[in-house]
N, CA, C and O of each residue as an XYZ file, in Angstrom:
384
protein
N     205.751    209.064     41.503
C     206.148    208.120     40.473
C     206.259    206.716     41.052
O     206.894    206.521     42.088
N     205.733    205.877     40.484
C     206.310    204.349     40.364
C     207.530    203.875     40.404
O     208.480    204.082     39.650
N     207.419    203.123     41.484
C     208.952    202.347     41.672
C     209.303    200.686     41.551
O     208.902    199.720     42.201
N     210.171    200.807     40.497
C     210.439    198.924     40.507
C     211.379    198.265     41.674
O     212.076    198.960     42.413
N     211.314    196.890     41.744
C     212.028    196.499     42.570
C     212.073    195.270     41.675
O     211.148    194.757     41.045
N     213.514    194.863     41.765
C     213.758    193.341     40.364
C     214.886    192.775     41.260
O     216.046    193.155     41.422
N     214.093    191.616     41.861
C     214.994    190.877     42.509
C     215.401    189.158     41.152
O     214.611    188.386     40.609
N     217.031    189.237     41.101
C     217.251    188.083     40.611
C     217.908    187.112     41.420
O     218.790    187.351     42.245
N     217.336    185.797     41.082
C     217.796    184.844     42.525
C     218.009    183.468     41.141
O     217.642    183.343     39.973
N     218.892    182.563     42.239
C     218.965    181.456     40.949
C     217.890    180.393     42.414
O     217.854    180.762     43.587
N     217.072    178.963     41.806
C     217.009    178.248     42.882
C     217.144    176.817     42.032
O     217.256    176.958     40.814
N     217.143    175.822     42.412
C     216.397    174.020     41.851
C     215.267    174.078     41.052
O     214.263    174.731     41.337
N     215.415    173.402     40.052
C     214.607    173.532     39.235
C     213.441    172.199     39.664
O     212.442    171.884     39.019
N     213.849    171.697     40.701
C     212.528    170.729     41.124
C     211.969    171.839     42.440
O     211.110    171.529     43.266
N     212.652    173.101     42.385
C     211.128    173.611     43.866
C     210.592    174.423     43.001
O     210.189    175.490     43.465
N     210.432    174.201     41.606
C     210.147    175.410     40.722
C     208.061    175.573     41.137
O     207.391    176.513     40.709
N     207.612    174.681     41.812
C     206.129    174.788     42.057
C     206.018    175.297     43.603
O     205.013    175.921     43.942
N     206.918    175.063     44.410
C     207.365    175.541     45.799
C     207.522    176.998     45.222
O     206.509    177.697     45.230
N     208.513    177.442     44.800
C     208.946    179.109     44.769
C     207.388    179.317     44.358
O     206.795    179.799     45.323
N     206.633    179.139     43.380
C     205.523    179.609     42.798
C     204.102    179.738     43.534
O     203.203    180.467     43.116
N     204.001    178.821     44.855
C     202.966    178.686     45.584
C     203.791    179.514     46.563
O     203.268    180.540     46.130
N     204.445    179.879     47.304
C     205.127    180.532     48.330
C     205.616    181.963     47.504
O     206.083    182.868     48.196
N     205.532    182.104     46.413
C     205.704    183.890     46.272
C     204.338    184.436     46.191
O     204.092    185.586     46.557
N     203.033    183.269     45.501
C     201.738    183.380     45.933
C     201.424    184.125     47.039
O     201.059    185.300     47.077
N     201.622    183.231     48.074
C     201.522    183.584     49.362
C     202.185    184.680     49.511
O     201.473    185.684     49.457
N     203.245    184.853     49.673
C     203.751    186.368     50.071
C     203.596    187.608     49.497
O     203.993    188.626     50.062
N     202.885    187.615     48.092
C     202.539    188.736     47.843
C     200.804    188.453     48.255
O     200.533    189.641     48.080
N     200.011    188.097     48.487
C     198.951    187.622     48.841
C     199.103    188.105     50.436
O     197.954    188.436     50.729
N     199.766    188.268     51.363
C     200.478    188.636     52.547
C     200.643    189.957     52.738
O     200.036    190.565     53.619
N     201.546    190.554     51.863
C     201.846    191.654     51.227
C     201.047    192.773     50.989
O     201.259    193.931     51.350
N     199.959    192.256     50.247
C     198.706    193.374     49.672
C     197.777    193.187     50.638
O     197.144    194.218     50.864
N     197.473    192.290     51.266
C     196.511    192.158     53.144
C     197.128    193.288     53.981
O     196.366    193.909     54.723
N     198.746    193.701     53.929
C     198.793    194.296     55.397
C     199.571    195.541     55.057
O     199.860    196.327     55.958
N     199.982    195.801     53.617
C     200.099    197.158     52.869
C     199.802    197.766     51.845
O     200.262    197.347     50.783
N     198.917    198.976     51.856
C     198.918    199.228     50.682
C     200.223    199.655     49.108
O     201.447    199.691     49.240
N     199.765    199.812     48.313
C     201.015    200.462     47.289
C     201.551    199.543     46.238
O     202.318    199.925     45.353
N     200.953    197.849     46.419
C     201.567    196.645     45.435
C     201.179    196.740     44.337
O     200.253    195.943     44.186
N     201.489    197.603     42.958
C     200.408    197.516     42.269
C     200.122    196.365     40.613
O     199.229    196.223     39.777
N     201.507    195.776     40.892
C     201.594    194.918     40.101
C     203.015    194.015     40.099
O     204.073    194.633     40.221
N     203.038    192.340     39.939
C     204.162    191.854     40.320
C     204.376    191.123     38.595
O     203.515    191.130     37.715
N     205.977    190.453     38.484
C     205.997    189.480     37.317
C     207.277    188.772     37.567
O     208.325    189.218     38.036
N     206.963    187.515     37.138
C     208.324    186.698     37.415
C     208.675    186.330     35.879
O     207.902    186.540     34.944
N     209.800    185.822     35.777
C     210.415    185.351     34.753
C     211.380    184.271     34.791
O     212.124    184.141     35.762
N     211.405    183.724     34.096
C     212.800    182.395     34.277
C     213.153    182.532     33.090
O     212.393    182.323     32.145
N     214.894    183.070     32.926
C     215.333    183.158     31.711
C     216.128    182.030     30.935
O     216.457    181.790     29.774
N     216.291    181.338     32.475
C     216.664    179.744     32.290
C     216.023    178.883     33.178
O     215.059    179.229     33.861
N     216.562    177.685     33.195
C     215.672    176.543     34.171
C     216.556    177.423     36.094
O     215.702    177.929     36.822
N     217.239    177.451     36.339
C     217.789    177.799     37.329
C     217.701    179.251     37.874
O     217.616    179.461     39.084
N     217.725    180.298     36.906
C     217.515    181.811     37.350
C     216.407    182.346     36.865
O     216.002    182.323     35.703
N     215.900    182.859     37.864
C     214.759    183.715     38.252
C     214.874    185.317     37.897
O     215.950    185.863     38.141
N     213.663    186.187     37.256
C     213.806    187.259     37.711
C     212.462    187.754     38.202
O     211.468    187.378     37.581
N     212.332    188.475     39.143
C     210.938    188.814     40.330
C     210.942    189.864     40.167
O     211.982    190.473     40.417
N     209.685    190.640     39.629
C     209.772    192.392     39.671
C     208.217    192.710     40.273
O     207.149    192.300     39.819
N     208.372    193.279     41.043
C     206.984    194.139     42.009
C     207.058    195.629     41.807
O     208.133    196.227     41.760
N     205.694    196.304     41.668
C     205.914    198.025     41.219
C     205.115    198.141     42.019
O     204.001    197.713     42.321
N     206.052    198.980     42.425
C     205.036    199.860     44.013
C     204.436    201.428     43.559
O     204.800    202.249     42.717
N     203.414    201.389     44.493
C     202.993    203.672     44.016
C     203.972    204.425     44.299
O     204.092    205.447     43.622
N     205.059    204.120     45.488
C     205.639    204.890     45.747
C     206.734    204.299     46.545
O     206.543    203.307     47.248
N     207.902    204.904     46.447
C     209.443    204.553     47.298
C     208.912    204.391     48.768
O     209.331    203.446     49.437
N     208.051    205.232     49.270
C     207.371    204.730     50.291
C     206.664    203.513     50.859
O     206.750    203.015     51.981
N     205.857    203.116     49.677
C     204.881    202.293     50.148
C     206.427    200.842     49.969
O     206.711    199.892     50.698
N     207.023    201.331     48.734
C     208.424    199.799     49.151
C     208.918    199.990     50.611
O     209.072    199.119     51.468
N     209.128    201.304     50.698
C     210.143    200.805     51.975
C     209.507    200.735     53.596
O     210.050    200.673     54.699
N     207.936    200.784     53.094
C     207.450    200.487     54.573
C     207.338    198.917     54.696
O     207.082    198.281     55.718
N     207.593    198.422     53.390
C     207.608    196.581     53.119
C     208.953    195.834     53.468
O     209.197    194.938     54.277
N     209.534    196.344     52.802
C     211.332    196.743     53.361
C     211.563    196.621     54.655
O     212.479    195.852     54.948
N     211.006    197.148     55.518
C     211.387    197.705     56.940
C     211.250    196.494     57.299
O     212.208    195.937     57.836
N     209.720    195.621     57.036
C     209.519    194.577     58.411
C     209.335    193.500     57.581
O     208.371    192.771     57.812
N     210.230    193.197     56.453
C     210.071    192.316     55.442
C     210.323    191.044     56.635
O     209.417    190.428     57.196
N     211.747    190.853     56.835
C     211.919    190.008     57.692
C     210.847    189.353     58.863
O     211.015    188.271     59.425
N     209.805    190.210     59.062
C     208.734    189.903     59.883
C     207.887    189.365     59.670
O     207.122    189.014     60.569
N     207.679    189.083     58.398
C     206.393    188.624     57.802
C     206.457    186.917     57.925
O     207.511    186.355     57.626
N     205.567    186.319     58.267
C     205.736    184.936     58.330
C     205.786    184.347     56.838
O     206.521    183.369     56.700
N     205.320    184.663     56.062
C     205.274    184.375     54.450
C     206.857    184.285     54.043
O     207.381    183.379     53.396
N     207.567    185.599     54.651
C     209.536    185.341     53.307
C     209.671    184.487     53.866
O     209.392    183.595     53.066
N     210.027    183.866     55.117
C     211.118    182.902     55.532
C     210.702    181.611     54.472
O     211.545    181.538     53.578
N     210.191    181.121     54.410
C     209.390    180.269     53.746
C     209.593    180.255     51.854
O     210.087    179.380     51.143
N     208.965    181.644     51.468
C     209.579    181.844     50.228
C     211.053    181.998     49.963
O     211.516    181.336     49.034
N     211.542    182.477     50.383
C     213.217    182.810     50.972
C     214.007    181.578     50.912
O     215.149    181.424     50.480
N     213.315    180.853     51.346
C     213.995    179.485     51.839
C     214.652    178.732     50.767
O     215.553    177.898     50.856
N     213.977    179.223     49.637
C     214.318    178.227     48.212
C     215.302    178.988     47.305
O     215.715    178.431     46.288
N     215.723    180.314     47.645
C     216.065    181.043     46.880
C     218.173    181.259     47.110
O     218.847    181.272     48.140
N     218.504    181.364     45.924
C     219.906    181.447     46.327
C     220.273    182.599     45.365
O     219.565    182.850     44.390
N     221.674    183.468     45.730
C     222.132    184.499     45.419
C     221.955    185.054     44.982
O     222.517    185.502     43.982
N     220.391    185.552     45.880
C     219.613    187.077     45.453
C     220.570    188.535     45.309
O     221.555    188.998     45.884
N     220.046    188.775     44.662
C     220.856    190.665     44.443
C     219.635    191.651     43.883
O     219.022    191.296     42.876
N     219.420    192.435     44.307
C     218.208    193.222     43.848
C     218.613    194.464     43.685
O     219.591    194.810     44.347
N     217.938    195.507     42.717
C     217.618    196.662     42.032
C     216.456    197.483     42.458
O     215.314    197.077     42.673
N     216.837    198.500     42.534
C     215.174    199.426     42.593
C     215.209    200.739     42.193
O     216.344    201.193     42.048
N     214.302    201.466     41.976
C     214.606    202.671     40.977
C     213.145    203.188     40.684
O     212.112    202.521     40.632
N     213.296    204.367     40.528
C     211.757    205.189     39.891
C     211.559    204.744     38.599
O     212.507    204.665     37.818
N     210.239    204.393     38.233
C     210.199    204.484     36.499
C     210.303    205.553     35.929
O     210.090    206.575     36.582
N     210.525    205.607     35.067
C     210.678    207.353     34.036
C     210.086    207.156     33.066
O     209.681    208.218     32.593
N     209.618    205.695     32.092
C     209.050    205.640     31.014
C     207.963    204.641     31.134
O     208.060    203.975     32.165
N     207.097    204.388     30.482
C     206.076    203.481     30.261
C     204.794    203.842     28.864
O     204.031    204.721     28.462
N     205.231    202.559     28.590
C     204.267    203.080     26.862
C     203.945    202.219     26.800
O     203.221    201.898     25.858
């Protein structure tokens, strides 16, 4: 089964083209050096908060991304703009 991951972060609404070229890149990063990404979506429900959701094939293929997230030269960078992330993850059970 498919697994979500929904990270919500608030950042400045002037790096709003920064977060957007730098999550580019990191999922662009991402799908180069693992398989399992099989679809991402962002949202802004206001000018300040963000919500980021990536669906992986499998709890696996997240948590081999997971492991060496910190390693990747791409987050620090995307990361950089982002403030009081809290994230979710979970199997899907439905889709219609």
């Amino acid at each position: 089964m498919s697994v979500l991951r929904i990270v919500r972060f608030t950042a400045d609404p002037a790096d709003a083209d920064q977060i957007l070229a730098r999550r580019a890149d990191l999922i662009s990063a991402v799908r180069a050096r693992f398989p399992g990404l099989s679809e991402t979506r962002l949202m802004r429900p206001d000018e300040r908060t963000w919500v980021d959701s990536w669906v992986w094939e499998s709890q696996a293929a997240l948590e081999a991304v997971v492991a060496v997230a910190h390693d990747l030269p791409e987050a620090g960078p995307a990361f950089a703009l982002v403030k009081d992330p809290t994230s979710e993850e979970g199997e899907i059970i439905d889709e219609r």
